[in-house]
N, C-alpha and C positions, 0 to 999 in steps of 0.2 A: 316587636318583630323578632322572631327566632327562628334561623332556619337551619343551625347548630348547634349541638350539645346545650340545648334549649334546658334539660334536667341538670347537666352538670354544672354549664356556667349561670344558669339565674341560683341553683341551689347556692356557690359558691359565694355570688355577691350578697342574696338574701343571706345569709349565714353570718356573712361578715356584718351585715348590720344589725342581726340578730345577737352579736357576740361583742357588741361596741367597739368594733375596731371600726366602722366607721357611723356617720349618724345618714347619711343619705348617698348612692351612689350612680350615675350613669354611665354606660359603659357602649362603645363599637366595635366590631370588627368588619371588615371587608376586604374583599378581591379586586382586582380590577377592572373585576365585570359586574360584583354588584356587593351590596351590604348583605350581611349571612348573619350578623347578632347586632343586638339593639335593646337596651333592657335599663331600668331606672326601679331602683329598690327606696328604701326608706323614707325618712320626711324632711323637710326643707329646716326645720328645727323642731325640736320635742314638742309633741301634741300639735305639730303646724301641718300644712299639707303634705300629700303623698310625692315622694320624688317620681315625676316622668321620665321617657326616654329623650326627653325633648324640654327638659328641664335646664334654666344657663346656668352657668357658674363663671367667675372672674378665672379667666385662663391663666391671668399673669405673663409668665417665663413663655409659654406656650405662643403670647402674639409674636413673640422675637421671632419665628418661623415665617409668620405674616408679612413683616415688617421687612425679611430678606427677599422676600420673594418681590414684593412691590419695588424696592431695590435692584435687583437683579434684571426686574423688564426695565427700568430705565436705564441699563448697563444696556442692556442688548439693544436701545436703541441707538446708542450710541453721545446719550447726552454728558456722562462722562466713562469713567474707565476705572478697574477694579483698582489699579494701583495708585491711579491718582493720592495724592495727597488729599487729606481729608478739606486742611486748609484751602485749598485750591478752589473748593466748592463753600466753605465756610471760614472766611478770615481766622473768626475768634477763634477756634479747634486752637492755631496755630500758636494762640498763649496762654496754653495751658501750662502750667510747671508741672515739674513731678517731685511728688512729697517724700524727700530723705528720712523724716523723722521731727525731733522737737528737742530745740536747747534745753538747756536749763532751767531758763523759766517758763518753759512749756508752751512757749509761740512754735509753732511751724517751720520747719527748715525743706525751703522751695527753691529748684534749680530749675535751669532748664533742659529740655530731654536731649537727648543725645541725636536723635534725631525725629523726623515727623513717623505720624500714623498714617497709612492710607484707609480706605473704601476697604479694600481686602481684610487689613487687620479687624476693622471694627464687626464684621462680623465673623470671624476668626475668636474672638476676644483675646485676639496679640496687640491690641492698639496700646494698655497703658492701664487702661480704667480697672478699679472694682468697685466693689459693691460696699455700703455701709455695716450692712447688718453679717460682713462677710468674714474685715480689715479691722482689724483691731486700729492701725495708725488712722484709718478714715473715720474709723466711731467718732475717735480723738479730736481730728480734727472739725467734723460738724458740731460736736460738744464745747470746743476752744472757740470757732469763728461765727460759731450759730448758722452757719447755712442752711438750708434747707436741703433733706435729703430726696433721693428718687420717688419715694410714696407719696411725698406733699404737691407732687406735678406742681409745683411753683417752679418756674425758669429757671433761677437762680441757680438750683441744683445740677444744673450743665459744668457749673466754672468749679466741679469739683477739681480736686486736682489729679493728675496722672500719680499711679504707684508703682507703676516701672515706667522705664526706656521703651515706645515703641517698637515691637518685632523681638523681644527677648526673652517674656515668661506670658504663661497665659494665664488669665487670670479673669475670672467671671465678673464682668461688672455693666456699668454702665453703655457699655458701646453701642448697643443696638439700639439705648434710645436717641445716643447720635446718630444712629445711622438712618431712624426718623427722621433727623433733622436736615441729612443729605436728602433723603425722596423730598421732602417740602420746599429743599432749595432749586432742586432740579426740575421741579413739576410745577411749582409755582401753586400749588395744593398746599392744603393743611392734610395732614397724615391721613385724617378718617377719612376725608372727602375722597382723597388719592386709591386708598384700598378700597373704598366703597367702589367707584367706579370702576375701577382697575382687577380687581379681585372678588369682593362681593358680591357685586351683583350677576358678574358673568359666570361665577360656579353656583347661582342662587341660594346663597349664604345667606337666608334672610333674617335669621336672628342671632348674626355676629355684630357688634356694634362697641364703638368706644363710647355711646350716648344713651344710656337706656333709659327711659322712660317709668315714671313709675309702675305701671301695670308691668312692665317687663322686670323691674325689683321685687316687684310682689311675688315673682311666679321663679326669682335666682335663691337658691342654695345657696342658708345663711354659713359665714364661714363660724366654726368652731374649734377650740384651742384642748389639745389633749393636758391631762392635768397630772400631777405626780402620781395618785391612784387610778391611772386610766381613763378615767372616766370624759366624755366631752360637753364643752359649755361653748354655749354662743360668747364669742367676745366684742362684737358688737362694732368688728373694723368695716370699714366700705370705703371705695375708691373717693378720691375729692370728687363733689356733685359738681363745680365748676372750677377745671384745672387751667392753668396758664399752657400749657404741654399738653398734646396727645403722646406719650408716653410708648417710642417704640418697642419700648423691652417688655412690658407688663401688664399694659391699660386696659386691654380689649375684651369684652365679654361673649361668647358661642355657647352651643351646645355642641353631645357627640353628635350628632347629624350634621350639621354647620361642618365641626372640624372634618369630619369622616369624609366632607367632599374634596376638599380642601385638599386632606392627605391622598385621598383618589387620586387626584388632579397629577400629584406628583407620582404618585407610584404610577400611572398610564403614562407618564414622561412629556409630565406638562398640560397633559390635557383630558377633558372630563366635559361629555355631552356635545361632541363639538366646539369647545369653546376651548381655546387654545389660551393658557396664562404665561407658559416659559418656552423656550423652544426645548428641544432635546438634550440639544447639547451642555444646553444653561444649568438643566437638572444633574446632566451625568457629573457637572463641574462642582456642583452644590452638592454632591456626596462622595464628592473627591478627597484625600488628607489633604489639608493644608497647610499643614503646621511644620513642613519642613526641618523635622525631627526635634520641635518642642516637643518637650511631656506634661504632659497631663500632671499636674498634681497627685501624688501619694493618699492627700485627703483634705477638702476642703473643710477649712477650719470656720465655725460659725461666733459670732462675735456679736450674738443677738441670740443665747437660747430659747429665748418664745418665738421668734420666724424660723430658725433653723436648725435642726440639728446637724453635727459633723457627720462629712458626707463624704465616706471614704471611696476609693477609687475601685471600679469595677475590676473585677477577677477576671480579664481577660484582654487581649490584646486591644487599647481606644486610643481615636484623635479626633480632632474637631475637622468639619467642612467649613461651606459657607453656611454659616444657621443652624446645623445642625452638630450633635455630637454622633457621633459615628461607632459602628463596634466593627471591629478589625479581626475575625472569628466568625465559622461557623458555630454557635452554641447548638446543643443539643435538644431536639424536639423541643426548640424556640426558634429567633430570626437567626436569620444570613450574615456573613462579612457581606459588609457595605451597608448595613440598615442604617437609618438614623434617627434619630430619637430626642427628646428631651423633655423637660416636666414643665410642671410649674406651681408656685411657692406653696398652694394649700394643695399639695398632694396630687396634684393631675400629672398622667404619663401617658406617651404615645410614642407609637416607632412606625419608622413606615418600611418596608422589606422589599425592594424594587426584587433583591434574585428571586424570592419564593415567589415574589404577587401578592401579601400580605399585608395588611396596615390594622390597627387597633389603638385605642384609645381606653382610657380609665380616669375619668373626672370625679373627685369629690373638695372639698372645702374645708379643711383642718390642716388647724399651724399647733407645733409646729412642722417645717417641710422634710422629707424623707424619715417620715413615721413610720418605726419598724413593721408595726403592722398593717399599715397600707400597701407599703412596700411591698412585703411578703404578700398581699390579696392580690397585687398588679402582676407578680410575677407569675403565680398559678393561673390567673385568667388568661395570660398571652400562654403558657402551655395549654391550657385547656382547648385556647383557638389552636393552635398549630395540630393540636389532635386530633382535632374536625376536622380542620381544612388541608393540614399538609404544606405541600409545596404546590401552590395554586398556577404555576407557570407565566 
């Protein structure tokens, strides 16, 4: 389906995979009245099937959005509260340390935080956590104590430890798949069951799923790893087949059609076909700053160069909401101040533009994440929609 710049943006993504910047790609945009592009170029791996427009890929970073929003209706029902103590709804939370560093002989130096995390910070990511492949002292530590980290969806991986004081730096990590852990304590749900009912089925999401099935692996976009001369190879990662954890930060598998509704939902302020997921207000609050004059990091530093590259801070005024990261800027024939956005680890990006009326998506499957040249195909494509569409009102 193309009902915009149908020659510039298929030529644009066909090109890209034409030129190995990527091996297969699916792409959305929409209004808030309807989908206007819809396009799937290259193949699922070399010499394998054609990519569709309706082709999945492992979203990663991208269910963290999902995972606030299921969050956020059980705030609005009133079963706990943004600020609550995380503790409050989950004991454990409450003994976590936070990691100083390492003696001498290289054991772990653990205090305790200075004070607790709530509901708010963990999707904030002001609670305390980061990421393994992010933290240099965290590599450290799963290396010194063998824990198990976030990808291995084994439990264990909750009792990492805090890297700051709750409420004082932000710091991308693990929060959201705690805050998983708050919807499953509140709903008395396991995470998928809770978004299935709660989120999937009533925006008819029918092939987002933290469970896929083999025929639905057959038909996902193999991930592949760029290599010193450019070039991409399948590397051959896949989600655990049977995880301890639904995994709020990362786990979840869609296509752009799935996501596209999804992002609808929120750009119409909550609601899409009738079917109401947030109220109004909920949304305007979820693309609100929350950071109460935290900054953003200068550049997040990667500490795992096959998942990440160093990922420097945007050229433009940013803060975080709930879920979302935020641009604080009109940018020019791009989105609006107040969009919000964010990726996920094999190169997927989406923003959703409540002031224009705009939303867009770009999934593909290569690590490692903020690949120059994906990067650069994602940011011509969202110019390319804004071209066509404008300010959609």
């Amino acid at each position: 389906m193309s009902t915009i710049g149908e020659t510039t943006i298929d030529a644009l993504l066909d090109g890209a995979v034409e030129q190995g910047a990527l091996q297969g790609v699916t792409a959305v945009a929409a209004t808030r009245d309807a989908v206007v592009y819809e396009g799937g170029f290259g193949t699922l791996a070399d010499g394998g099937p054609a990519v569709e427009p309706q082709t999945p890929v492992r979203i990663a970073s991208m269910t963290k959005a999902l995972t606030t929003v299921g969050l956020l209706q059980l705030i609005e029902r009133g079963t706990a509260r943004l600020d609550d103590p995380v503790a409050s709804v989950i004991p454990a939370f409450g003994d976590l340390p936070v990691l100083e560093g390492f003696d001498a002989e290289g054991a772990p130096v653990l205090r305790e935080p200075a004070s607790q995390a709530t509901i708010r910070q963990l999707l904030c990511h002001t609670a305390g956590h980061g990421y393994h492949f992010l933290n240099a002292d965290l590599t450290r530590y799963h290396e010194v104590t063998g824990l198990p980290d976030a990808l291995s969806a084994q439990r264990e991986f909750l009792r990492a430890p805090l890297v700051n004081d709750p409420g004082t730096v932000w710091e991308y990590g693990i929060n959201t798949d705690w805050a998983g852990q708050v919807v499953e304590a509140l709903s008395g749900q396991t995470l998928d069951a809770y978004l299935q009912e709660h989120l999937f089925d009533p925006l008819a999401m029918s092939s987002t799923t933290f469970s896929p099935d083999v025929e639905y692996l057959e038909r996902t976009m193999a991930i592949h790893q760029r290599l010193e001369d450019g070039s991409l190879v399948p590397n051959g990662i896949e989600w655990p087949e049977d995880p301890e954890v639904r995994c709020g930060g990362h786990a979840a598998f869609s296509t752009a059609g799935d996501y596209c509704r999804f992002m609808r939902a929120l750009l119409r302020g909550g609601e899409l076909d009738g079917q109401r997921i947030l109220d109004a207000a909920t949304v305007e609050e979820a693309f609100t700053d929350q950071l109460g004059g935290i900054a953003l990091p200068e550049i997040i530093e990667s500490a795992n160069p096959l998942l990440s590259n160093d990922v420097p801070s945007a050229p433009f005024p940013q803060s975080w909401g709930l879920g979302f990261h935020l641009t604080l800027a009109d940018l020019p024939g791009m989105r609006s101040h107040g969009t919000g956005d964010w990726a996920g680890l094999a190169n997927c990006y989406f923003w959703i533009d409540r002031a224009s009326g705009v939303c867009g998506a770009i999934l593909t499957q290569v690590l490692p994440f903020f690949d120059e040249r994906i990067v650069g195909t994602a940011l011509q494509f969202e110019a390319a929609v804004y071209a066509q569409v404008g300010s959609a009102g």
